[in-house]
Each structure stands twice: as structure tokens, then as C-alpha cells.
Predicted model as a PDB file, atoms N, CA, C, CB and O in Angstrom, pLDDT in the B-factor column:
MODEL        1                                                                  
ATOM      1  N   UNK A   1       3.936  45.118 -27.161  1.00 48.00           N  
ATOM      2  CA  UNK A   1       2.610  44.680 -27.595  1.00 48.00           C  
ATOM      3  C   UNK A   1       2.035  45.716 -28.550  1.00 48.00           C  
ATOM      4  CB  UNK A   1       1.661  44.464 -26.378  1.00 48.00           C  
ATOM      5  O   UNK A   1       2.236  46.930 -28.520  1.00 48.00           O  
ATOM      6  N   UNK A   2       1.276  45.014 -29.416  1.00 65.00           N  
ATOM      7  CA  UNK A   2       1.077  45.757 -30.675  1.00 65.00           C  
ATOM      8  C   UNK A   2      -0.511  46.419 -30.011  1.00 65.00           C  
ATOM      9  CB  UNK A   2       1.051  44.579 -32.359  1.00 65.00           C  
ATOM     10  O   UNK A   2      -0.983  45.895 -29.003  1.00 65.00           O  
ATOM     11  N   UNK A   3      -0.991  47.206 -30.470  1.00 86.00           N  
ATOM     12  CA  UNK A   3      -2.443  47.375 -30.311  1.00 86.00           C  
ATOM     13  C   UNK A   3      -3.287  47.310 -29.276  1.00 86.00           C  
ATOM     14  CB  UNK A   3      -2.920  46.709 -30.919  1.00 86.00           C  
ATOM     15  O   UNK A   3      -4.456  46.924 -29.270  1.00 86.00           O  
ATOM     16  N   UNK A   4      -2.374  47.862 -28.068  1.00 91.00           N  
ATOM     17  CA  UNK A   4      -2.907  47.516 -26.666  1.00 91.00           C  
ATOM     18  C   UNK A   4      -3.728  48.687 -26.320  1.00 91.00           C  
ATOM     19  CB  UNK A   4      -1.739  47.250 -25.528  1.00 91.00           C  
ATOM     20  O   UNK A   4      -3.958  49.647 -27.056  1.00 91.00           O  
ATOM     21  N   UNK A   5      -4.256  48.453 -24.800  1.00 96.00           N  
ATOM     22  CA  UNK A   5      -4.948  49.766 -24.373  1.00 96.00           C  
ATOM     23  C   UNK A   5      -4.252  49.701 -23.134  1.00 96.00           C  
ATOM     24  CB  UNK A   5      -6.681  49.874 -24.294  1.00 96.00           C  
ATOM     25  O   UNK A   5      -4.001  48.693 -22.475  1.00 96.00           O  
ATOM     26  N   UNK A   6      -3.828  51.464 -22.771  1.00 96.00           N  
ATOM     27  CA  UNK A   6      -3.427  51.429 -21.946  1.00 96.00           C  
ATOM     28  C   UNK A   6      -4.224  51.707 -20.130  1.00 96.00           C  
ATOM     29  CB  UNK A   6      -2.597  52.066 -22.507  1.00 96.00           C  
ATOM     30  O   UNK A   6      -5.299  52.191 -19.779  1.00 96.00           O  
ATOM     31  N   UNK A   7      -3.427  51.309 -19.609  1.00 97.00           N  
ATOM     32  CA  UNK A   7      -4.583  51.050 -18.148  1.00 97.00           C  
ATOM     33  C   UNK A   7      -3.632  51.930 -16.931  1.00 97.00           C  
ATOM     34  CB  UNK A   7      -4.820  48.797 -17.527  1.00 97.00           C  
ATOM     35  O   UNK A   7      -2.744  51.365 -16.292  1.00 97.00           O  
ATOM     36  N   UNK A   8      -4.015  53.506 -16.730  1.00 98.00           N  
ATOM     37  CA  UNK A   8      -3.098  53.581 -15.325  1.00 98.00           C  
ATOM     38  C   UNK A   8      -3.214  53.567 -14.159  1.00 98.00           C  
ATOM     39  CB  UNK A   8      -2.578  54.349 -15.156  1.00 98.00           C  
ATOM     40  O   UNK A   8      -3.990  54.495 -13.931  1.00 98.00           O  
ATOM     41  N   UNK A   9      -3.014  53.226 -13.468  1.00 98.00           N  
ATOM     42  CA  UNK A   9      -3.313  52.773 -11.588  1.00 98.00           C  
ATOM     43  C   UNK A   9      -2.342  53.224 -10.816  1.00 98.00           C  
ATOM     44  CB  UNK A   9      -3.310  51.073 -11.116  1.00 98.00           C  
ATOM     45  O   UNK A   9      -1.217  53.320 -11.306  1.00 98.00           O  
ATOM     46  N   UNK A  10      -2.554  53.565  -9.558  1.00 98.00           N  
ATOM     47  CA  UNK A  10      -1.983  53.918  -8.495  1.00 98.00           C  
ATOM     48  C   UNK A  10      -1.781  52.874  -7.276  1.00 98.00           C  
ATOM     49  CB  UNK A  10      -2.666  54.964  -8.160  1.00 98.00           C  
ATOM     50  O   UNK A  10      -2.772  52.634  -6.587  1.00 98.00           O  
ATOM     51  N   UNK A  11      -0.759  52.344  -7.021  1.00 97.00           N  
ATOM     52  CA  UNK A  11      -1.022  51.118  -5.947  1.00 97.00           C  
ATOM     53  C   UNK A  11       0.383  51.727  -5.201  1.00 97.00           C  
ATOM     54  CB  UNK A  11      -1.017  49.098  -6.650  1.00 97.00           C  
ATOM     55  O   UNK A  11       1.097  52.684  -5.504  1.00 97.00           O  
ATOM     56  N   UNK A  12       0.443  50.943  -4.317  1.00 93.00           N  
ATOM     57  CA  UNK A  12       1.028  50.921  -2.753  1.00 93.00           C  
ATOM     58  C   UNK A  12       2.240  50.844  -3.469  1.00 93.00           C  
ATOM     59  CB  UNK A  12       0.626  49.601  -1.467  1.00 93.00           C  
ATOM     60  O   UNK A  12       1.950  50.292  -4.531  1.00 93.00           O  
ATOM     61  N   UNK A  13       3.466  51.110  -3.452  1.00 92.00           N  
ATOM     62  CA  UNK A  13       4.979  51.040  -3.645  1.00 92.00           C  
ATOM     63  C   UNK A  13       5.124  49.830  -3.810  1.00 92.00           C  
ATOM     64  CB  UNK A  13       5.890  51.527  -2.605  1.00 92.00           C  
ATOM     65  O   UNK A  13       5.226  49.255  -4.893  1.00 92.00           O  
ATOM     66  N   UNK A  14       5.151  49.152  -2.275  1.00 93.00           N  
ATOM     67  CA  UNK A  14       5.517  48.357  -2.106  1.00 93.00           C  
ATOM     68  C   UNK A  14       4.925  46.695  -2.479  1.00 93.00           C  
ATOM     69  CB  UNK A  14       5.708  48.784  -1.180  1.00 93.00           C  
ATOM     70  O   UNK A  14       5.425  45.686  -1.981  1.00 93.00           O  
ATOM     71  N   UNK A  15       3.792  46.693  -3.436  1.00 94.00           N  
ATOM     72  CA  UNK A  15       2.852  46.202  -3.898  1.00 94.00           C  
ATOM     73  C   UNK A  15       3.280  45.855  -5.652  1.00 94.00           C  
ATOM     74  CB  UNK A  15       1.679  47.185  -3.523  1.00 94.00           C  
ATOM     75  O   UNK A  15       2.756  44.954  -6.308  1.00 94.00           O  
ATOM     76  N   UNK A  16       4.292  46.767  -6.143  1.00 96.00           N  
ATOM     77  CA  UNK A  16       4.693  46.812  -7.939  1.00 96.00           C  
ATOM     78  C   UNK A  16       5.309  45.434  -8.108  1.00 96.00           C  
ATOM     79  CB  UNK A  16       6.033  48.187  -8.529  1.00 96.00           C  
ATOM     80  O   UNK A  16       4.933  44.637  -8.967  1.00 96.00           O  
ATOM     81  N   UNK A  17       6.153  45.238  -7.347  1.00 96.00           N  
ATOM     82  CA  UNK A  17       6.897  43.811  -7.823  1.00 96.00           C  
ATOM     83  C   UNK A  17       5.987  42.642  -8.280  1.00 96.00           C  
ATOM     84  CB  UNK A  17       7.756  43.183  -6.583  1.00 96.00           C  
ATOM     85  O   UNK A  17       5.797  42.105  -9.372  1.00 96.00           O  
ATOM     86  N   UNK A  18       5.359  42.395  -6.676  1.00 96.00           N  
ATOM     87  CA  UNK A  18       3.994  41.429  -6.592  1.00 96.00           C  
ATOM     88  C   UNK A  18       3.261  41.176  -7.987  1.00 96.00           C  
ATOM     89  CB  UNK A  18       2.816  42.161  -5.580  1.00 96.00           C  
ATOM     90  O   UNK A  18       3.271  40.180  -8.710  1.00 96.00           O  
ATOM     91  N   UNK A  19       2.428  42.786  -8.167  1.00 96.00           N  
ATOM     92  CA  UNK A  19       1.765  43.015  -9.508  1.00 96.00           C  
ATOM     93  C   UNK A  19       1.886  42.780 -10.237  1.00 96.00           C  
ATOM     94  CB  UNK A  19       1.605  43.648  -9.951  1.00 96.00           C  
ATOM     95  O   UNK A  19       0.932  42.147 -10.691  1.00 96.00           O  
ATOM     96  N   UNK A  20       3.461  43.020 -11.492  1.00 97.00           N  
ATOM     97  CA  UNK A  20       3.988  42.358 -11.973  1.00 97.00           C  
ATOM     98  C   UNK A  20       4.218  41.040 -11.818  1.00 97.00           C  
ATOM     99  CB  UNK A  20       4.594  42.807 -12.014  1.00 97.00           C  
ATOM    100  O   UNK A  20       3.585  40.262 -12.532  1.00 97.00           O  
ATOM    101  N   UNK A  21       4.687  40.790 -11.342  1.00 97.00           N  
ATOM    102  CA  UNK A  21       4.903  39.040 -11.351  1.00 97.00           C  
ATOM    103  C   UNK A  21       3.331  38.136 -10.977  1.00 97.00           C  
ATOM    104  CB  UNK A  21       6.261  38.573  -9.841  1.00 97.00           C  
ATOM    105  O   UNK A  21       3.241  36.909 -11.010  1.00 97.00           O  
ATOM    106  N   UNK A  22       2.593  38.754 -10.753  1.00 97.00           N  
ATOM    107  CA  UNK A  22       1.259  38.015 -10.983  1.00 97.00           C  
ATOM    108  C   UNK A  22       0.993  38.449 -12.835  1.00 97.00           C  
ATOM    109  CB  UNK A  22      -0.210  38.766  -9.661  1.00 97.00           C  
ATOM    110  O   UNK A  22       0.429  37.563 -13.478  1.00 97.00           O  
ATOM    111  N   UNK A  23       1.322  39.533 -13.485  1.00 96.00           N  
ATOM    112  CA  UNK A  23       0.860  39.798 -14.943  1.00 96.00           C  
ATOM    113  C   UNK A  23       2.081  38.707 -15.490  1.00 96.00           C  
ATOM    114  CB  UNK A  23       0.949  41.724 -15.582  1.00 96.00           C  
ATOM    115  O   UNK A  23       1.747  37.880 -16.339  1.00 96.00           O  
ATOM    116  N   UNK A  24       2.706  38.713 -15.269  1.00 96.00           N  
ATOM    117  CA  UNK A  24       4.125  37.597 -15.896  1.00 96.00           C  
ATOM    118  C   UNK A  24       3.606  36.202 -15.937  1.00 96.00           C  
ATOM    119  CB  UNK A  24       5.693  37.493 -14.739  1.00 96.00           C  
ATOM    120  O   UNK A  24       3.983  35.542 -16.906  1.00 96.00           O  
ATOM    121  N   UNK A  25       2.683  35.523 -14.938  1.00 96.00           N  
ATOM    122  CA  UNK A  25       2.387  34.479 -14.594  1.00 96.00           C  
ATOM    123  C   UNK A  25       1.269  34.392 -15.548  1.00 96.00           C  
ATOM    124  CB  UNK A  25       2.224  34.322 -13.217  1.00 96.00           C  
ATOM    125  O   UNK A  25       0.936  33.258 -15.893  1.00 96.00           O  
ATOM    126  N   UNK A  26       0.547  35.540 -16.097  1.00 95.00           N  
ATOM    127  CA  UNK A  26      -0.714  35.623 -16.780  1.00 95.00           C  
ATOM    128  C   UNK A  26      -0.134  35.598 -17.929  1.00 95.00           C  
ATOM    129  CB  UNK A  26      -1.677  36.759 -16.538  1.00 95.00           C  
ATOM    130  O   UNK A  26      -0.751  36.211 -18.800  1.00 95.00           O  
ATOM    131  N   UNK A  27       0.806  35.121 -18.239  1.00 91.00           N  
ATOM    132  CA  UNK A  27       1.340  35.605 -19.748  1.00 91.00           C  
ATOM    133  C   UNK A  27       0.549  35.669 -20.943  1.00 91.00           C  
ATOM    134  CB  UNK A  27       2.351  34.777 -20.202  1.00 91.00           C  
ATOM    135  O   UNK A  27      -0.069  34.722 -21.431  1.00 91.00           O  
ATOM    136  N   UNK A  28       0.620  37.154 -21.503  1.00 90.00           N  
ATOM    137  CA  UNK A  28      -0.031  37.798 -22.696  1.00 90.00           C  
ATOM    138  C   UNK A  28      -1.057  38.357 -22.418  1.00 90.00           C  
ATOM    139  CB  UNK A  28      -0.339  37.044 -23.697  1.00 90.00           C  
ATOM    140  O   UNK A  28      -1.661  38.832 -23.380  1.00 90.00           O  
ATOM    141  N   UNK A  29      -1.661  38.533 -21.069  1.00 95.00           N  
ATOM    142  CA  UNK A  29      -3.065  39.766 -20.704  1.00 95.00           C  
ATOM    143  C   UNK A  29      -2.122  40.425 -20.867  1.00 95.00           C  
ATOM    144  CB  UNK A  29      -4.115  40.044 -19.192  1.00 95.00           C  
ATOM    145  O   UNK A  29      -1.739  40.044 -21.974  1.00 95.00           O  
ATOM    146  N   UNK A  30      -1.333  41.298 -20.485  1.00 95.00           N  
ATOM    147  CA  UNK A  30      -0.602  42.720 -19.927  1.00 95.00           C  
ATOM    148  C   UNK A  30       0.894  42.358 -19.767  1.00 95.00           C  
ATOM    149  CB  UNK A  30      -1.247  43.306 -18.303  1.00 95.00           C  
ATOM    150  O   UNK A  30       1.549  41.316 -19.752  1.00 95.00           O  
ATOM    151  N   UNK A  31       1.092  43.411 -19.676  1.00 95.00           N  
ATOM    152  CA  UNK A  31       2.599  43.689 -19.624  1.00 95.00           C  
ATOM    153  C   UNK A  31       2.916  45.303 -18.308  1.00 95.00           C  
ATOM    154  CB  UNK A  31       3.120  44.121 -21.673  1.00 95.00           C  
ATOM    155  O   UNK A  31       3.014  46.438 -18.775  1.00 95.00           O  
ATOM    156  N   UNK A  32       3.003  45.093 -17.052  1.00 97.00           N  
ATOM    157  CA  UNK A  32       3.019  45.916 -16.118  1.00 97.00           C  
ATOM    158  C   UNK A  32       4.625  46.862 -16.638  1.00 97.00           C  
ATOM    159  CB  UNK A  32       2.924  44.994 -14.546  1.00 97.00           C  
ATOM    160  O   UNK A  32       5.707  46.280 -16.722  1.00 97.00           O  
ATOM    161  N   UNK A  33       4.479  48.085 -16.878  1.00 97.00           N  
ATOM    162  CA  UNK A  33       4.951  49.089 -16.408  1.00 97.00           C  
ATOM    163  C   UNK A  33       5.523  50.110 -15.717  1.00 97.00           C  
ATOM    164  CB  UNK A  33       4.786  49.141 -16.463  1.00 97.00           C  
ATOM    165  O   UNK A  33       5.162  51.202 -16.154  1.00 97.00           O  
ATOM    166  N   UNK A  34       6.408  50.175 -14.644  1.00 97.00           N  
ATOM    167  CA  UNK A  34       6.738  51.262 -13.763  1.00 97.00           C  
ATOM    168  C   UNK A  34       6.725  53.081 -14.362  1.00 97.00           C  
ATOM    169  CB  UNK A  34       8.245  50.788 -13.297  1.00 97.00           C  
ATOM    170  O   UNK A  34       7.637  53.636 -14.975  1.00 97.00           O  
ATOM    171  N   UNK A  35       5.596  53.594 -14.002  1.00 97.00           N  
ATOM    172  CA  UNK A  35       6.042  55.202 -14.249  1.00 97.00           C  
ATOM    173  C   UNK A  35       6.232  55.649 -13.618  1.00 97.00           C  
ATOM    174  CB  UNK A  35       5.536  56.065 -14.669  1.00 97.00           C  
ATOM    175  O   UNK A  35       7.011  56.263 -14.347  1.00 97.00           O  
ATOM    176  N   UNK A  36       6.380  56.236 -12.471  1.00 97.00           N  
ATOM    177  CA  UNK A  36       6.845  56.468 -11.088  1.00 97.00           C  
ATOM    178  C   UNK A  36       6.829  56.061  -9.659  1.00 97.00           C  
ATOM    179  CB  UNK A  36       6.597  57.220 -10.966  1.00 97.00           C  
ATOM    180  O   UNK A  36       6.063  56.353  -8.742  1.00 97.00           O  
ATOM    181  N   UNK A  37       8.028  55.205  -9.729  1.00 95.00           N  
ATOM    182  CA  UNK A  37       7.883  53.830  -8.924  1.00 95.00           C  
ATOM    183  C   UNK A  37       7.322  54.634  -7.162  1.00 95.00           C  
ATOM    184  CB  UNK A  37       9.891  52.729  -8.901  1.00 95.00           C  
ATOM    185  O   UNK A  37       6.719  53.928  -6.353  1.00 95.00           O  
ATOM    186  N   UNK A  38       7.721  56.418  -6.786  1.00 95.00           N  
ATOM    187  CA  UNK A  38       8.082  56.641  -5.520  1.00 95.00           C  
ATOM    188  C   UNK A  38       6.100  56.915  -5.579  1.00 95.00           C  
ATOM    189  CB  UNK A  38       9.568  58.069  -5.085  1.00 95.00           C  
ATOM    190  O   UNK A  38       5.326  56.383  -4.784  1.00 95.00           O  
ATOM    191  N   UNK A  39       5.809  57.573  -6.378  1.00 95.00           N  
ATOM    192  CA  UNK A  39       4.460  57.410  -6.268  1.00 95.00           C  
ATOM    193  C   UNK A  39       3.609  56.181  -6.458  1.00 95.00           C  
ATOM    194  CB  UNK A  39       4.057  58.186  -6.989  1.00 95.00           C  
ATOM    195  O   UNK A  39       2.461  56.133  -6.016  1.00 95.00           O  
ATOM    196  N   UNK A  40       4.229  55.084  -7.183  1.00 96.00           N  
ATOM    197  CA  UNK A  40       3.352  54.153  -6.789  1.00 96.00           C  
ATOM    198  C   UNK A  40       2.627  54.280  -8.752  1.00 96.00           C  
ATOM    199  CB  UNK A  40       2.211  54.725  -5.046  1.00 96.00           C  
ATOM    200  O   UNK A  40       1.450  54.428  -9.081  1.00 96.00           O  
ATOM    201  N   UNK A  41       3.269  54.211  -9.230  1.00 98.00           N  
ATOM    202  CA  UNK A  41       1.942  55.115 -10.530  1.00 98.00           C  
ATOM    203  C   UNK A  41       2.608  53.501 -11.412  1.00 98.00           C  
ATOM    204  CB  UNK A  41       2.517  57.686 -11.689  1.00 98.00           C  
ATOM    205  O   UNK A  41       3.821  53.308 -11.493  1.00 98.00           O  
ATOM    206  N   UNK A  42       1.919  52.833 -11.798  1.00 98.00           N  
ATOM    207  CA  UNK A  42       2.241  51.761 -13.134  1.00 98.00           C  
ATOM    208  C   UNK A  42       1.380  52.054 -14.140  1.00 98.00           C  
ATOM    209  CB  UNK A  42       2.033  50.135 -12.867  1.00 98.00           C  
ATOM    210  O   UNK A  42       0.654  53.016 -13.886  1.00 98.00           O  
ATOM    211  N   UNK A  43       1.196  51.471 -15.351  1.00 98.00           N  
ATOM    212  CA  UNK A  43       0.875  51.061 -16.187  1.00 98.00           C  
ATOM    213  C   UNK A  43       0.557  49.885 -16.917  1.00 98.00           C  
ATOM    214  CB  UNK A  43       1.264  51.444 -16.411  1.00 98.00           C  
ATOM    215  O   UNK A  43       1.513  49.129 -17.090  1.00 98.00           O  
ATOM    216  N   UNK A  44      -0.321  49.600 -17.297  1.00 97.00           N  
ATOM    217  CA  UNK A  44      -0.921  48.388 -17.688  1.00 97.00           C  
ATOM    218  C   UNK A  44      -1.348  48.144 -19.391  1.00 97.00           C  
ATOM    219  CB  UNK A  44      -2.179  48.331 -16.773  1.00 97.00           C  
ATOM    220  O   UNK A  44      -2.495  48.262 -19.822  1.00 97.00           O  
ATOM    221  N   UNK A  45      -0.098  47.767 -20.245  1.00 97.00           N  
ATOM    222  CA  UNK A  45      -0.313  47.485 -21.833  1.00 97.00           C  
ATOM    223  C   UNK A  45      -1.271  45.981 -21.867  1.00 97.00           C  
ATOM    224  CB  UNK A  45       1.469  47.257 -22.750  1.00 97.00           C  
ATOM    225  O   UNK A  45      -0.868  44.838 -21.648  1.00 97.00           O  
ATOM    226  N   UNK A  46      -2.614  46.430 -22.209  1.00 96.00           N  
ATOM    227  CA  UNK A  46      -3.376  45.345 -22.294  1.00 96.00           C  
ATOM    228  C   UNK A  46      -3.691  44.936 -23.482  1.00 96.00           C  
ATOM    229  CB  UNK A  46      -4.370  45.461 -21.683  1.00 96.00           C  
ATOM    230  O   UNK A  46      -3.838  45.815 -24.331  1.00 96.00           O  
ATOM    231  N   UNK A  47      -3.905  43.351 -23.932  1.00 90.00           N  
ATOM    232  CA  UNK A  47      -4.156  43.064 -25.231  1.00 90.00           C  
ATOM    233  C   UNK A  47      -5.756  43.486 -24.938  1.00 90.00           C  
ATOM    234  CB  UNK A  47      -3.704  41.418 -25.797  1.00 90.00           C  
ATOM    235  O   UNK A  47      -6.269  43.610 -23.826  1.00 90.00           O  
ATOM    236  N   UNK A  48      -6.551  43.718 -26.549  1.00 92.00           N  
ATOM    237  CA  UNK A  48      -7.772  44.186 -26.501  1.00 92.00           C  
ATOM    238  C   UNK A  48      -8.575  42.796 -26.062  1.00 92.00           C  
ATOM    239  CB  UNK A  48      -8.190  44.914 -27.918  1.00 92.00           C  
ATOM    240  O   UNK A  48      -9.742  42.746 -25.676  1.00 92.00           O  
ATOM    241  N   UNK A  49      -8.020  42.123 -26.157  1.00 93.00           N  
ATOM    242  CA  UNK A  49      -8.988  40.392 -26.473  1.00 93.00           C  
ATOM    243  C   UNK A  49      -8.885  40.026 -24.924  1.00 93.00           C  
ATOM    244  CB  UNK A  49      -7.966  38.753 -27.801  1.00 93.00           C  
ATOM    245  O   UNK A  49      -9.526  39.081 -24.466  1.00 93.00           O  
ATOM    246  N   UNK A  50      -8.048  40.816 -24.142  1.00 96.00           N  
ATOM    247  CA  UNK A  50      -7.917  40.259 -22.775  1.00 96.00           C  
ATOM    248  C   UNK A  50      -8.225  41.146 -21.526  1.00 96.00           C  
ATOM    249  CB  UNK A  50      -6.564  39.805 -22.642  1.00 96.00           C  
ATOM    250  O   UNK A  50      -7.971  40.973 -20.334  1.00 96.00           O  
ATOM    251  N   UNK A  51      -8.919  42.253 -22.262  1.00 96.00           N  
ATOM    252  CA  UNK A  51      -9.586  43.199 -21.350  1.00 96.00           C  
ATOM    253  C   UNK A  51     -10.361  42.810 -20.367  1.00 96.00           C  
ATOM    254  CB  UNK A  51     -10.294  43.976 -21.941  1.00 96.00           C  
ATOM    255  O   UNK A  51     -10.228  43.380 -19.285  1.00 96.00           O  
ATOM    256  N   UNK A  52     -11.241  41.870 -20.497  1.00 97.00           N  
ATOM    257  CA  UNK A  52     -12.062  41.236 -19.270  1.00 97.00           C  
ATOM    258  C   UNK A  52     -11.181  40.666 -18.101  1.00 97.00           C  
ATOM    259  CB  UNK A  52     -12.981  39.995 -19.803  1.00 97.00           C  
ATOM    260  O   UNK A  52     -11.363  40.814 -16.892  1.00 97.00           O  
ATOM    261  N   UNK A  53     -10.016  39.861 -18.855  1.00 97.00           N  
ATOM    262  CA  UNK A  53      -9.092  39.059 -17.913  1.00 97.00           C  
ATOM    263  C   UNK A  53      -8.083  39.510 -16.941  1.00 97.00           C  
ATOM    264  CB  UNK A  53      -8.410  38.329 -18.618  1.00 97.00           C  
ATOM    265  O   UNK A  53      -7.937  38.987 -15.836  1.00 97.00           O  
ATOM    266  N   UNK A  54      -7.296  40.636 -17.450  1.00 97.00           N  
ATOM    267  CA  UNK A  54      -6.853  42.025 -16.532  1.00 97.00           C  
ATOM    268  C   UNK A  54      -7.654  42.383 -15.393  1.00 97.00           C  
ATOM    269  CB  UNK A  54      -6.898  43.344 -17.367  1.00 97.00           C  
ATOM    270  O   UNK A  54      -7.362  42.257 -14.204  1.00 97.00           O  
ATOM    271  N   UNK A  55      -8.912  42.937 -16.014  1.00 97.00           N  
ATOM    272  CA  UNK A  55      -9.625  43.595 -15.277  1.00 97.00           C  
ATOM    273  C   UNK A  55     -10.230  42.527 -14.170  1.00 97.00           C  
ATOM    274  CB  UNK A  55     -10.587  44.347 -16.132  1.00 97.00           C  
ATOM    275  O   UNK A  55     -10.191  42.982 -13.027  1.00 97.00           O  
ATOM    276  N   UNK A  56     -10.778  41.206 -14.281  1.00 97.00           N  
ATOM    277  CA  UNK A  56     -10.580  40.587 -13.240  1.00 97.00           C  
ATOM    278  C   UNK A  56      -9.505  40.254 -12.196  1.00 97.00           C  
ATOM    279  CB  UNK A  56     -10.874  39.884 -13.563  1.00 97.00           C  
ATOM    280  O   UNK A  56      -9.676  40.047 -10.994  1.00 97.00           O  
ATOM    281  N   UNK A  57      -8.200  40.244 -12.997  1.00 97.00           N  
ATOM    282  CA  UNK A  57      -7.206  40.097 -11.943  1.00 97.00           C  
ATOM    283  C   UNK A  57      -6.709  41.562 -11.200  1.00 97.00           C  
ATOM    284  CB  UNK A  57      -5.946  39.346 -12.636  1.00 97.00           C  
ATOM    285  O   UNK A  57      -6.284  41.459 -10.050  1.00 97.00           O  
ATOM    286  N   UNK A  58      -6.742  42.589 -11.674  1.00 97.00           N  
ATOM    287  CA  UNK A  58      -6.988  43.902 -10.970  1.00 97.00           C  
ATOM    288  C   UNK A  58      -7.699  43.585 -10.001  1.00 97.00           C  
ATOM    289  CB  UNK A  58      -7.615  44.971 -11.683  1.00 97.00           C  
ATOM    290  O   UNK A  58      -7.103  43.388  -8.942  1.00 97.00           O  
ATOM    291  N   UNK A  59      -9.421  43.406 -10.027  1.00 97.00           N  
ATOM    292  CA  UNK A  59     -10.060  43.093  -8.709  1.00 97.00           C  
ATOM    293  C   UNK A  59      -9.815  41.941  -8.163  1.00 97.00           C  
ATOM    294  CB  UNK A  59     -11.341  43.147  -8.729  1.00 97.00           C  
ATOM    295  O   UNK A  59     -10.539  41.712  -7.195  1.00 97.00           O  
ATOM    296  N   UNK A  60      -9.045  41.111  -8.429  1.00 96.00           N  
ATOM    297  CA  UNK A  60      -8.792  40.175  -7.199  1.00 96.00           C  
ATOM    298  C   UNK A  60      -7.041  40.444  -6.249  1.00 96.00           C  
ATOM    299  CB  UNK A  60      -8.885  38.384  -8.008  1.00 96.00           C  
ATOM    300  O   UNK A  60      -6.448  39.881  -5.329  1.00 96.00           O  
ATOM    301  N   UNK A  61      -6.793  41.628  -7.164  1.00 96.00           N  
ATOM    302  CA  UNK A  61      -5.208  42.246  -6.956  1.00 96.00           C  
ATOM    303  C   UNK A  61      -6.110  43.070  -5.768  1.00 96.00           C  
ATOM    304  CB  UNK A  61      -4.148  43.358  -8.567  1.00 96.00           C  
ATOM    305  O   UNK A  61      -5.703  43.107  -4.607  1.00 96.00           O  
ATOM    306  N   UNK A  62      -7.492  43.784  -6.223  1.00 94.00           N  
ATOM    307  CA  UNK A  62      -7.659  44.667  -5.112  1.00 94.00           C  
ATOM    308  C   UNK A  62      -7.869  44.214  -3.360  1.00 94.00           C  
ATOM    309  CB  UNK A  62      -8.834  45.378  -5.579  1.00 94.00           C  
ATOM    310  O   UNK A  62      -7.799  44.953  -2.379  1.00 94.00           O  
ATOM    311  N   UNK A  63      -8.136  42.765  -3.426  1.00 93.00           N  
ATOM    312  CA  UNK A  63      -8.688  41.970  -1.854  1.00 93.00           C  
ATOM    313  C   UNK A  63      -7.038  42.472  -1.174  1.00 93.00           C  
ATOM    314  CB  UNK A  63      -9.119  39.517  -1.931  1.00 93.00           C  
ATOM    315  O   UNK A  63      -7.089  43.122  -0.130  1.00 93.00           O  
ATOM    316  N   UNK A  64      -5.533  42.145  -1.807  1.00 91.00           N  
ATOM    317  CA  UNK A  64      -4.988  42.519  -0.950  1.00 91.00           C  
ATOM    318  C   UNK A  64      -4.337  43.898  -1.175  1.00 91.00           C  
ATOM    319  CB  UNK A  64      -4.291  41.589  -0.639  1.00 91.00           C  
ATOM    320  O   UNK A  64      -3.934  44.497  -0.178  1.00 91.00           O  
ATOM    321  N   UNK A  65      -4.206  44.425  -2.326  1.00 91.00           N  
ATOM    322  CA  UNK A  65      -3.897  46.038  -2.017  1.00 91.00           C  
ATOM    323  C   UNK A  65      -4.720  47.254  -2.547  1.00 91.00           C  
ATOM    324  CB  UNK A  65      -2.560  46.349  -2.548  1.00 91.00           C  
ATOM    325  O   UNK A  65      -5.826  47.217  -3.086  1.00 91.00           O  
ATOM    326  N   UNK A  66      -4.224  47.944  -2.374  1.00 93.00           N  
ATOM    327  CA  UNK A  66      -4.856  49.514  -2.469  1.00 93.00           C  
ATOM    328  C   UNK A  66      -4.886  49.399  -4.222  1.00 93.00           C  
ATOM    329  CB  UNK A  66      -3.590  51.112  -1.644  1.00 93.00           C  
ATOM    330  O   UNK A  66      -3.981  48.825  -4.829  1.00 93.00           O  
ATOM    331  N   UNK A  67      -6.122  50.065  -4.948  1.00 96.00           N  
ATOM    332  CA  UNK A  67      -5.624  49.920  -6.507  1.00 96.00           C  
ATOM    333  C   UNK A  67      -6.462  50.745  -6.822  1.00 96.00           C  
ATOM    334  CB  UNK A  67      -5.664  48.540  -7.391  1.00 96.00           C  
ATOM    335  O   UNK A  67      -7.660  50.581  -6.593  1.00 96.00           O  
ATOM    336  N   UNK A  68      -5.912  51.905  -7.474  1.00 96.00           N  
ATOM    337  CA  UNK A  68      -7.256  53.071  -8.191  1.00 96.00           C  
ATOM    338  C   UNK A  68      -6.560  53.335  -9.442  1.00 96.00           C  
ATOM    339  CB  UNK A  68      -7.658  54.860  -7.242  1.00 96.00           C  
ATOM    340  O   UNK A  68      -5.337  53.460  -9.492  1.00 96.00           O  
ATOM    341  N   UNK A  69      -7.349  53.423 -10.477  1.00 96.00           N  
ATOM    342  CA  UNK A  69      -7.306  53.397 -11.536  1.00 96.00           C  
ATOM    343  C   UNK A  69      -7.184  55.403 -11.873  1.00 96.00           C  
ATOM    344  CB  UNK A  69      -8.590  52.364 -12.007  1.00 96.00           C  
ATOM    345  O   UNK A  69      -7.950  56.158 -11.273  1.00 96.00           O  
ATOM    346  N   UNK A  70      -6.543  55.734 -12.486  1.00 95.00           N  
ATOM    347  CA  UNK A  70      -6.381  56.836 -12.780  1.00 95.00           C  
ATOM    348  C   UNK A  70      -6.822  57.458 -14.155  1.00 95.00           C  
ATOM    349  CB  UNK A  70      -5.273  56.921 -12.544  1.00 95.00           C  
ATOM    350  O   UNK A  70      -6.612  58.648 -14.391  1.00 95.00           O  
TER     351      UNK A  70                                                      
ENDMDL                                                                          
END                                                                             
């Protein structure tokens, strides 16, 4: 993705797959990242035009897991 902003978060390990495949289903907000899968650390390439839409699905990602933004 051309011209994104990047977004980093800390979530549960066992929670990355999920994450991803809910941004896959969103196709073209984001594109999820692994940076250090044992810590839990992703990344989030967001289009600028879809910043609101991420960021809502982040907080509805947060009802079932742990999610802090770094």
C-alpha cells in the first residue's frame, strides 16, 4: 500500500491470526503485519481515507481481546 499510516499494537499472541483475517475480510482498510509474533507486536498499514474504519474495527477487535496501541 502506497501512502499508508502506520498503526502499532500489542495484542494477545494468540489473537494475530483472528486480527488478520478480520482486516482481509475488510479488504483495503489495512493490511495486518506480524513484527514480533512471541511478543504479540503487529502492525497496521492503513489507507489514509480509511482511518476512521480501522480504528472502529480495532475497538470492536477490543470487546474480545487485549489491544494497546503503542
Amino acid at each position: 500500500m502506497r501512502n499508508t499510516v502506520r498503526k502499532d499494537y500489542r495484542v494477545n499472541k494468540s489473537g494475530i491470526g483472528f486480527i488478520k483475517f478480520i482486516f482481509e475480510a475488510h479488504e483495503g482498510v489495512a493490511v495486518v503485519s506480524t513484527v514480533d509474533a512471541k511478543q504479540g507486536h503487529i502492525m497496521l498499514s492503513v489507507s489514509p481515507d480509511c482511518l476512521d474504519t480501522a480504528a472502529m474495527i480495532i475497538d470492536e477487535l477490543r470487546e474480545e481481546f487485549q489491544i494497546h496501541e503503542l
